[in-house]
C-alpha positions as CSV (number, residue, x, y, z in Angstrom):
1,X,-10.9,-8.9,-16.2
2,X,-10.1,-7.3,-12.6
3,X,-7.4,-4.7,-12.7
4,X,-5.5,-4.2,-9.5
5,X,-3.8,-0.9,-9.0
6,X,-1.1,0.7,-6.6
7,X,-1.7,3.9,-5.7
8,X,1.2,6.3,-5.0
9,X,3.5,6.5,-7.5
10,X,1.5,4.6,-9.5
11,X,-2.2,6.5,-10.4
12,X,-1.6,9.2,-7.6
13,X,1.4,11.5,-7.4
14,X,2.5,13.6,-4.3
15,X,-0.4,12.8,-2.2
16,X,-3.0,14.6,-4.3
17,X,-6.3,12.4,-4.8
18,X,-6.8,10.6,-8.1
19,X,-6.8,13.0,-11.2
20,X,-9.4,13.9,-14.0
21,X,-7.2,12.1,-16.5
22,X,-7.0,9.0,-14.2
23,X,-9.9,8.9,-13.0
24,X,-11.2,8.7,-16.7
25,X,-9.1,6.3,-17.7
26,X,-10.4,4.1,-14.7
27,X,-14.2,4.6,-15.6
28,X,-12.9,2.9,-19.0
29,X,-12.5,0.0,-17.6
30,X,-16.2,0.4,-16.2
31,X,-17.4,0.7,-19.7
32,X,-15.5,-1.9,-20.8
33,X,-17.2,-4.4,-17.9
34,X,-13.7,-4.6,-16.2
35,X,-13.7,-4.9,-12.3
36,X,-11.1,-2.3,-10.0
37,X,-9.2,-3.1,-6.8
38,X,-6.8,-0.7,-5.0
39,X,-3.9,-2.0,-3.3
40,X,-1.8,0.2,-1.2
41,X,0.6,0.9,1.5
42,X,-1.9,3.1,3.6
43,X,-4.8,2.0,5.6
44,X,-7.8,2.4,4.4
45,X,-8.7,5.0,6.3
46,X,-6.0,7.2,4.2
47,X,-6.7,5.7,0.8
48,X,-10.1,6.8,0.8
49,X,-9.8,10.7,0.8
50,X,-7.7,10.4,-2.5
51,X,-10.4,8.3,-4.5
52,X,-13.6,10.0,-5.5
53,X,-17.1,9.3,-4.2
54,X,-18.1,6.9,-7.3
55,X,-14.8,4.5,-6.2
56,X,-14.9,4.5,-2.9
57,X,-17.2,1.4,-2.9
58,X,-14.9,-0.5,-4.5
59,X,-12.7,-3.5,-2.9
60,X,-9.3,-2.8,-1.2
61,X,-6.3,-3.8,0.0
62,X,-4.6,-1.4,2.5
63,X,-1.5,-1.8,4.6
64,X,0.3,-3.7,1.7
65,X,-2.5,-6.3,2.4
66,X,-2.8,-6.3,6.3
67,X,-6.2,-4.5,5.7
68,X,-9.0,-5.7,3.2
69,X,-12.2,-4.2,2.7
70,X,-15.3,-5.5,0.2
71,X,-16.9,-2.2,1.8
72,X,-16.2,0.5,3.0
73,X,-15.9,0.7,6.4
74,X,-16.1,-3.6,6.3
75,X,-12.9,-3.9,7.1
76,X,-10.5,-7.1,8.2
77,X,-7.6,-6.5,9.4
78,X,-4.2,-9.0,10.7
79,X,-2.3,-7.9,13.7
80,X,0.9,-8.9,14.8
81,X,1.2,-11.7,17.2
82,X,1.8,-9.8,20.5
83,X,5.2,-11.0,21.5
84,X,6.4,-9.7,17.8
85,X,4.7,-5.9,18.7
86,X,6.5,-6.1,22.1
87,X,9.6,-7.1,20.0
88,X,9.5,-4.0,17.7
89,X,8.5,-1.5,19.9
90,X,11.5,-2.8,21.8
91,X,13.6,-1.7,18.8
92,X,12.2,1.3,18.8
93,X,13.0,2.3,21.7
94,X,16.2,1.2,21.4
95,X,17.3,2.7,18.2
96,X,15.2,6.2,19.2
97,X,13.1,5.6,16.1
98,X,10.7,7.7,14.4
99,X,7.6,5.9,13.6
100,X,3.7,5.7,12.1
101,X,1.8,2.3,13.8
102,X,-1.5,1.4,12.8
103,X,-4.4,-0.1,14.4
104,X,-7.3,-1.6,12.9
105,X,-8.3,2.9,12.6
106,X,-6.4,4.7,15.0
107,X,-2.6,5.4,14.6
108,X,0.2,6.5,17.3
109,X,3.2,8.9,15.3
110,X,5.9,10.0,16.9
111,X,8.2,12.7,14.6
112,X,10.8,14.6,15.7
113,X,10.9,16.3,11.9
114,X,9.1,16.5,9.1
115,X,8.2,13.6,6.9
116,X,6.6,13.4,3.7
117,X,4.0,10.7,4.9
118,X,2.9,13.0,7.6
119,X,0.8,14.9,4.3
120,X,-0.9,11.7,3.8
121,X,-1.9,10.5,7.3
122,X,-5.5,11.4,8.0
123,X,-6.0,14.1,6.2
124,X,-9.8,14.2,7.0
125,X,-9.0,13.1,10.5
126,X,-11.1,10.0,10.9
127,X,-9.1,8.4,13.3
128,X,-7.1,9.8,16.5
129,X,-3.4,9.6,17.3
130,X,-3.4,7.6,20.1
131,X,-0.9,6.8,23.0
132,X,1.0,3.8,22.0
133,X,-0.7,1.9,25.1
134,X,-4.4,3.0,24.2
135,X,-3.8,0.8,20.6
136,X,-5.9,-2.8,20.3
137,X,-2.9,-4.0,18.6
138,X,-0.7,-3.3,15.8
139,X,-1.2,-3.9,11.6
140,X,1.6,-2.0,10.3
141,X,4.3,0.1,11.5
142,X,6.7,2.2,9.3
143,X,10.1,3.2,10.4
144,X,10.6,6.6,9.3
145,X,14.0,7.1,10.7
146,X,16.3,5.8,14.0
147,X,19.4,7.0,15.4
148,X,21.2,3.9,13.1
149,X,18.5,2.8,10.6
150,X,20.6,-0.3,9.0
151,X,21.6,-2.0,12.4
152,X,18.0,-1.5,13.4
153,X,17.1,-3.2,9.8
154,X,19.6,-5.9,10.6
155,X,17.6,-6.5,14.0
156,X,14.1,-6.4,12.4
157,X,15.2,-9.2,9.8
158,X,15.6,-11.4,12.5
159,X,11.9,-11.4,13.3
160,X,8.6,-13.0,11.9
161,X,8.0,-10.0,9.8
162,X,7.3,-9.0,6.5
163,X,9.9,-6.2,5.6
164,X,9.4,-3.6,2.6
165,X,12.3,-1.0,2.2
166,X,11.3,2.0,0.1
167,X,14.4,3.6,-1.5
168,X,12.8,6.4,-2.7
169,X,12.2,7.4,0.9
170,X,14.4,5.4,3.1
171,X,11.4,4.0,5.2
172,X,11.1,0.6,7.0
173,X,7.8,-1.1,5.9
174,X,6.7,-3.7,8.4
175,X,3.8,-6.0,8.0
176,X,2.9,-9.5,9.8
177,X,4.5,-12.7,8.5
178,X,2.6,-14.2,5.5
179,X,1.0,-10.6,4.6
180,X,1.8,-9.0,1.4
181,X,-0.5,-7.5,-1.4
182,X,-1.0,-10.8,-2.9
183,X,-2.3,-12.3,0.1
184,X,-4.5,-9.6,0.3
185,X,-5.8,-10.4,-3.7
186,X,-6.5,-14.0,-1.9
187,X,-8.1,-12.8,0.6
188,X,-10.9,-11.0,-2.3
189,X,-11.4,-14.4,-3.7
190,X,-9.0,-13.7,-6.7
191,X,-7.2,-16.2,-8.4
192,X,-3.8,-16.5,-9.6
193,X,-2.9,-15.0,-12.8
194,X,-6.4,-13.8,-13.4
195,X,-5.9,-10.2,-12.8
196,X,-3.5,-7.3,-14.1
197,X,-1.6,-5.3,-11.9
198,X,0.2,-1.9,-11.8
199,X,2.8,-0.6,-9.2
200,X,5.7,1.1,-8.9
201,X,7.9,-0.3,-5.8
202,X,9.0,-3.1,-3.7
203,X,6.0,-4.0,-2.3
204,X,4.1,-4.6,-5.5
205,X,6.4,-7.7,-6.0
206,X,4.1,-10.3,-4.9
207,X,1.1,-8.6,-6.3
208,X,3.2,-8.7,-9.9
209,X,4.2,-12.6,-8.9
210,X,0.8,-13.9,-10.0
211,X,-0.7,-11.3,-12.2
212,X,-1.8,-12.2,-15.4
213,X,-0.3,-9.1,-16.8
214,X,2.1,-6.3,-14.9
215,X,2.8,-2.6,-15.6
216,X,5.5,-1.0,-13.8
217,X,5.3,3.0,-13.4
218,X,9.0,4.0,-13.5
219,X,12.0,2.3,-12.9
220,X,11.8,0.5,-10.2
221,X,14.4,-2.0,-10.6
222,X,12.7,-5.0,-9.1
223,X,10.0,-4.5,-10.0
224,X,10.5,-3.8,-14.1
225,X,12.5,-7.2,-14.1
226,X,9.5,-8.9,-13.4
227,X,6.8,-6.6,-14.8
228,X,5.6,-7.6,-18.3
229,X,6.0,-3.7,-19.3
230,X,7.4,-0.7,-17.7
231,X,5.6,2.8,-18.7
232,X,6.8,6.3,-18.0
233,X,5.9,8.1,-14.7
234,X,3.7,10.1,-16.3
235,X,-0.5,10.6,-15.4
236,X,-1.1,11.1,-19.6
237,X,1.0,7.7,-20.4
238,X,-0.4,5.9,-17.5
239,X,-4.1,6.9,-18.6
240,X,-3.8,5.6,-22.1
241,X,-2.0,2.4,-21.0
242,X,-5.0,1.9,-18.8
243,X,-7.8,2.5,-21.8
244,X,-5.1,0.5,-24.2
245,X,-5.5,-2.9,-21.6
246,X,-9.1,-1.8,-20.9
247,X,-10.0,-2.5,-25.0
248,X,-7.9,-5.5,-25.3
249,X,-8.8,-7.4,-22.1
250,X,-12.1,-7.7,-23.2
């Protein structure tokens, strides 16, 4: 069976790579002849630092599925159609947004404060911040605030976009049409309900759509309405849910 897991809020907690207890859990699932994906918000440039060595080989989905990678370093990657970039950056100008925009490595951030992303953005600095100009194009771009965030939502909507809201941090998600985590699982050859999935927030819906079986960490309340199970927040609960599916799944 191929597990598919979120990774903050879900195995990782405040930035912090993968722990002992997790990362145990996870070689379970090894033993058992189970397969691993990761699927998160960051690129994959970010999501690397917080696996170890032995997992970083494994297949991912970054960007909420604008980035996939069999390999390391292999990595495909869906911009936005240019007339859609031109659109948001107009928006973000107008609305004196705060932002994090992606390229297929490098990134352009502009902060006027202090935000708790900022802790997980290149910590090993493998990429550059670049001049919004000096970017190939754009795969994601996160609103992290604007002088009026819901009429700048409101605006947004109107677009060809895919649009994650994170209540937990009051962040605009922004992906290109048609790309979610699911179409990321697609894009690794998976099929529908042939995998089990755990998140913890909006943009694990579609992922949770077509798993075979969900887990939601927390209380996300999307989310637990369409999980098969919701599981405490906690790295001790999560690890022996992980071994409990890893026996059973065999």
């Amino acid at each position: 069976m191929t597990f598919i897991f979120d990774l903050d809020g879900t195995i990782c907690f405040k930035g912090q790579p993968l722990s002992e207890v997790i990362v145990r859990s996870l070689q379970s699932l090894e033993e058992h002849g189970h397969s691993i994906i990761f699927a998160s918000a960051r690129p994959i440039r970010d999501l690397l630092p917080i696996l170890p060595q032995s997992m970083q080989h494994y297949p991912m989905i970054g960007g909420n599925g604008a980035f996939v990678a069999v390999e390391p370093l292999q990595i495909k990657t869906t911009f936005f159609e240019q007339e859609i970039a031109q659109s948001i950056l107009q928006l973000i100008k107008k609305y004196n947004a705060d932002y994090l925009i992606d390229s297929n490595w490098d990134y352009a951030y502009y902060a006027r404060k202090e935000y708790a992303i900022r802790r997980n953005l290149d910590p090993q600095q493998r990429a550059f911040n670049q001049p919004l100009d000096n970017l190939p194009g754009f795969v994601k771009v996160v609103i992290l605030d604007s002088d009026d965030n819901e009429l700048m939502l409101d605006e947004l909507s109107t677009l060809s976009v895919v649009i994650s809201k994170h209540g937990n941090e009051d962040i605009i998600d922004i992906s290109p049409q048609n790309i979610d985590k699911w179409a990321g699982i697609q894009a690794l050859s998976i099929a529908p309900y042939d995998y089990i999935a755990f998140g913890n927030d909006a943009n694990d819906l579609s992922m949770f759509t077509f798993a075979k079986y969900s887990i939601c960490v927390g209380n996300h309340p999307q989310l637990v309405e369409l999980a098969n199970e919701a599981i405490e927040s906690d790295e001790q609960i999560i690890a022996s849910k992980i071994i409990e599916l890893a026996e059973n799944y065999i």
